[in-house]
N, C-alpha and C positions, 0 to 999 in steps of 0.2 A: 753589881756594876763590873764590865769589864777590863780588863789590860790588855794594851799593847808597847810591847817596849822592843824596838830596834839597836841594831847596832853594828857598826861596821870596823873591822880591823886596821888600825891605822900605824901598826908596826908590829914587825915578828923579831924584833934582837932575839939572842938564842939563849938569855937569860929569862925573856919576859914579853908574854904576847898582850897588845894594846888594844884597846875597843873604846870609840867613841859611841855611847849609848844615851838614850834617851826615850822620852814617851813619842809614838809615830814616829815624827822624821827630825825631832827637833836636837841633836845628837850635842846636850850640854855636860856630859858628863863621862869621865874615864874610868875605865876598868882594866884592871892588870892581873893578868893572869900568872901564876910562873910555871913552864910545861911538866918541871921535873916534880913539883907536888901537886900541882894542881891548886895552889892557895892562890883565893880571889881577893885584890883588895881594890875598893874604891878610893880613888884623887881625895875625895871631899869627903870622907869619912865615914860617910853614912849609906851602912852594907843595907838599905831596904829590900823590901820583898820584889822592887822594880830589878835592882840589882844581882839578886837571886836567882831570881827566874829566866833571866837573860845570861848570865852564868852556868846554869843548868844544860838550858840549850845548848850555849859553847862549848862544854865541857861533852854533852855525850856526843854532838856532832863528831868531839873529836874522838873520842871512843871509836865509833861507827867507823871513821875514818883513815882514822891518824892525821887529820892533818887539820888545823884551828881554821872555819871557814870565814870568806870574807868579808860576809855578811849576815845576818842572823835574825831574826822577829820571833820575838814572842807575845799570842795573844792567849787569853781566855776570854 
């Protein structure tokens, strides 16, 4: 069975980049990024594989980049 998990940036302070994520569009859950290490942590504790994977994508987009993008989907 497949995953899809979204998620959109809903604040860049320059301590900590913010992503509301969730499965499809339903964005119940926050992700914090911090740019200088790149350590991910979730609001509600629980770092799952949902949380991983949409992490992943964030993090190389910003590799590719340089810059944490707006928005972001991750399926298999």
């Amino acid at each position: 069975m497949g995953m899809m998990v979204a998620a959109r940036r809903i604040d860049a302070a320059s301590g900590e980049v913010r992503y509301e994520f969730g499965f499809e569009d339903r964005f119940d859950r926050i992700l914090t990024i911090d740019p200088s290490t790149l350590e991910a942590n979730v609001e509600d504790g629980d770092f799952n594989s949902a949380a991983s994977a949409i992490t992943a994508k964030i993090v190389n987009a910003w590799r590719s980049s340089g810059e944490f993008p707006p928005r972001m989907l991750f399926a298999s």
